[in-house]
N, C-alpha and C positions, 0 to 999 in steps of 0.2 A: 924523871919520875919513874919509879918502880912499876910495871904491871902485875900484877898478881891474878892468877884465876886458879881458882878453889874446884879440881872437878869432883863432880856429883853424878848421880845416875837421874836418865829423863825416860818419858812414855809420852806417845800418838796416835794418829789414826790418820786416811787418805784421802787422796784427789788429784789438783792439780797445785801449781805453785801459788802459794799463799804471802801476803806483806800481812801482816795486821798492826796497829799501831796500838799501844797500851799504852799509858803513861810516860809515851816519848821513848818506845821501846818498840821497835818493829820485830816481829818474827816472822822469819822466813823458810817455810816447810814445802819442801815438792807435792807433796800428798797426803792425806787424813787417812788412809788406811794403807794397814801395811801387814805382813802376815808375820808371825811368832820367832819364826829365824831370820827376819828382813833387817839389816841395818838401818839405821835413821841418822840423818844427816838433819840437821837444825840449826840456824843462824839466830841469834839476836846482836839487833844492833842498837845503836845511841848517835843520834848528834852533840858529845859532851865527849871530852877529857876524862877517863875512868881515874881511879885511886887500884879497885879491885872488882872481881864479878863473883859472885858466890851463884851455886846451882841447886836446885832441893834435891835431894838424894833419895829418890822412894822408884820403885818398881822397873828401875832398868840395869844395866850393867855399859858402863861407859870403854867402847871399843877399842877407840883410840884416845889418846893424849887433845884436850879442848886447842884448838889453833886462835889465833887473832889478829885482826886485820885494825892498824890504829893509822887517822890521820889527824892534823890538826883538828882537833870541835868533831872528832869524829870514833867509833870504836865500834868494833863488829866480833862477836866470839862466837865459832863455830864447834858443834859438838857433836861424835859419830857414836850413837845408842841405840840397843837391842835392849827389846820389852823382856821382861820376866813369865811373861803369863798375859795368855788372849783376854778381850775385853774392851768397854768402850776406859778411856781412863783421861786425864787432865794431863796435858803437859806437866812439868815441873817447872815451878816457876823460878824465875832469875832475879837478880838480886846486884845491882851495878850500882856500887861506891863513886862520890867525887868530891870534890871538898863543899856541892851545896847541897848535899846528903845523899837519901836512898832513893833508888828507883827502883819498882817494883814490875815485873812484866805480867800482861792480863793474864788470864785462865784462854784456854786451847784446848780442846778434847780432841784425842784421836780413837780409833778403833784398831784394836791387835786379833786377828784373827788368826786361829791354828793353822788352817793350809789353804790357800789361797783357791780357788776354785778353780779347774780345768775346763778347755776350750770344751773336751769330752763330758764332762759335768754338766755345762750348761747347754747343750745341743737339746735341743725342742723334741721330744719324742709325742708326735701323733695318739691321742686317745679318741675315741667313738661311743658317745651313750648313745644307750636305746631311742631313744629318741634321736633323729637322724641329725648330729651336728659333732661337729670337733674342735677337739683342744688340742695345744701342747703344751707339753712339763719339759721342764728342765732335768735332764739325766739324773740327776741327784735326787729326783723327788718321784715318789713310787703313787700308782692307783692303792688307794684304800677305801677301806666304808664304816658307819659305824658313828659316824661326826655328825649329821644330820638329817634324820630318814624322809628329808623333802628333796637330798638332791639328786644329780641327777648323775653328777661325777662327785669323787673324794679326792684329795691328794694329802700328802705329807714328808715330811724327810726327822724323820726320829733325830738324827745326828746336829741335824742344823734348829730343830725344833722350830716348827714352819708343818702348820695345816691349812688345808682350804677344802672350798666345794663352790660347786657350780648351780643353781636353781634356773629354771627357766619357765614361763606363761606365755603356753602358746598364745599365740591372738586370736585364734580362731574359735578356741574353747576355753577361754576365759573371761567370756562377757564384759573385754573393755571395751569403751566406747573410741570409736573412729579415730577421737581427735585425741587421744590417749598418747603420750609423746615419751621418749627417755626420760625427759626432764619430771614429769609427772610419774612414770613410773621409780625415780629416782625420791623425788621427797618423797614418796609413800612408804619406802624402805627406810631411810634413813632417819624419819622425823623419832619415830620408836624405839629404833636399833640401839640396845645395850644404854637403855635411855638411863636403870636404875643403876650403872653402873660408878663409883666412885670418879673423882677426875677424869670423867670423859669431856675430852675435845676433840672438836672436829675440823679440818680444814675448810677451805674456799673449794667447790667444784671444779674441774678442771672438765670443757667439753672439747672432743673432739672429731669432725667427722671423714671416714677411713673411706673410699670408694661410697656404697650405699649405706654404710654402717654406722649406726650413734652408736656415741662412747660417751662415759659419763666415769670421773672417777674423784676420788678423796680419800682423803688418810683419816682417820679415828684413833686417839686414844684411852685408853684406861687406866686403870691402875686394878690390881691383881689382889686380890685383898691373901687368897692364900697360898698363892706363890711371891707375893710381898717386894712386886716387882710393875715397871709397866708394860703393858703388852699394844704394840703396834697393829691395826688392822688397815687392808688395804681394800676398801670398795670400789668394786667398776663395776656398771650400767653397759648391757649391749643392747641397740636394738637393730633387729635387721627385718627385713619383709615379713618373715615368718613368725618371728616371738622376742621375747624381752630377756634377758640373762643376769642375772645377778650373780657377781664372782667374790667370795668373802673369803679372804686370805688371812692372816693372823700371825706374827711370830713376839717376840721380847721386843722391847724399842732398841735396845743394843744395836739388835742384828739389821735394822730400818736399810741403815744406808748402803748393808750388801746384798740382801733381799730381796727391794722393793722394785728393784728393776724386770726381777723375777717375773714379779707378780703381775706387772703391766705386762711383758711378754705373752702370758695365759692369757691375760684378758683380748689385748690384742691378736691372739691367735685363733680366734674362733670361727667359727665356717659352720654353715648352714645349707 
């Protein structure tokens, strides 16, 4: 029997090594994000005897020649692709012939980002509001103002499109009661927050506590009605001895899975 593979051009995004099974179609990707000039190496396989494998041909440029790996009741076609253009984007799906017809492989998103972030990028740079407590930013994200006139730090990175701000209530001058907790200072913010907003959802809480420090954090989304996109926020709750911290981050949901680690970083860097 003839093998036949028809190549095409594919698109991704990173992590770690992935199986997923689709319609009796494994793929197999090292990582869901990959940056604009990164090769991409991608496996689909079959327990079946192929006829031929067709590829969809949309937003990449195929490196090399498709290779294939065939045993009895078995076939695996491996393909080496470069994205056209950053973004979060769908694999291209696959398409294996046999004589008991089509098999189709699932949907896969990856992320193509233009230049992958440096060690120097993300190094924690120390900020101090007037009121006596610190943060770090990540090198790539500059002090600003102008975002909120309750807080008490700004941040943002124009390039990465990524704002936030810091609020805090001290405890001592803001007449909460004793038994006043994270958790309570957390529904109070959230119950309201961006309540009239289009497709807002919200995650499960995630609590944690660091040395003497509550942590309280969640994801939020919305939908953008005139940027016509959705935009990911990341809320985290600090409490320490002295006051309560609200850290309201924000970027496109695109960008979630290379950001969001960001944004816990701030949250968790705070000192008082």
């Amino acid at each position: 029997m003839n093998f036949r593979i028809f190549a095409s051009v594919l698109f991704f995004i990173t992590f770690h090594s992935y199986n997923l099974m689709a319609q009796e179609i494994a793929i197999d990707i090292p990582k869901l994000k990959y940056s604009i000039d990164e090769n991409i190496t991608i496996s689909y396989s079959i327990e079946k005897t192929l006829d031929s494998v067709t590829i969809e041909n949309k937003n990449f440029q195929v490196v090399n020649r498709p290779s294939s790996n065939t045993k009895p009741n078995y076939t695996e076609v491996t393909y080496v692709l470069k994205a056209f253009k950053p973004g979060r984007v769908r694999l291209p799906r696959v398409f294996m012939y046999s004589k008991d017809g089509v098999k189709t492989s699932n949907d896969l998103f990856v992320e193509i980002i233009d230049k992958e972030l440096t060690s120097q990028d993300l190094q924690l740079i120390p900020l101090k509001a007037g009121y006596s407590f610190r943060i770090s930013l990540p090198a790539y994200m500059s002090r600003t103002s102008g975002i909120n006139s309750f807080s008490a730090i700004e941040y943002k990175s124009e390039k990465d499109d990524v704002q936030g701000y810091v609020i805090f209530d001290h405890k001592k001058n803001s007449n909460l009661p004793e038994s006043y907790s994270a958790t309570s200072y957390y529904e109070e913010i959230i119950k309201d927050y961006l309540i009239d907003e289009p497709e807002r959802k919200i995650s499960d809480s995630q609590f944690l506590k660091k040395g003497e420090i509550n942590f309280i954090e969640t994801d939020l989304t919305i939908f953008d009605s005139e940027k016509k996109k959705k935009i990911y926020y990341f809320i985290g709750i600090a409490e320490t001895k002295k006051a309560f911290y609200r850290f309201i981050s924000w970027t496109p949901e695109e960008n979630k899975a290379k950001i969001k680690a960001d944004f816990q970083n701030i949250l968790y860097s705070i000192k008082d």
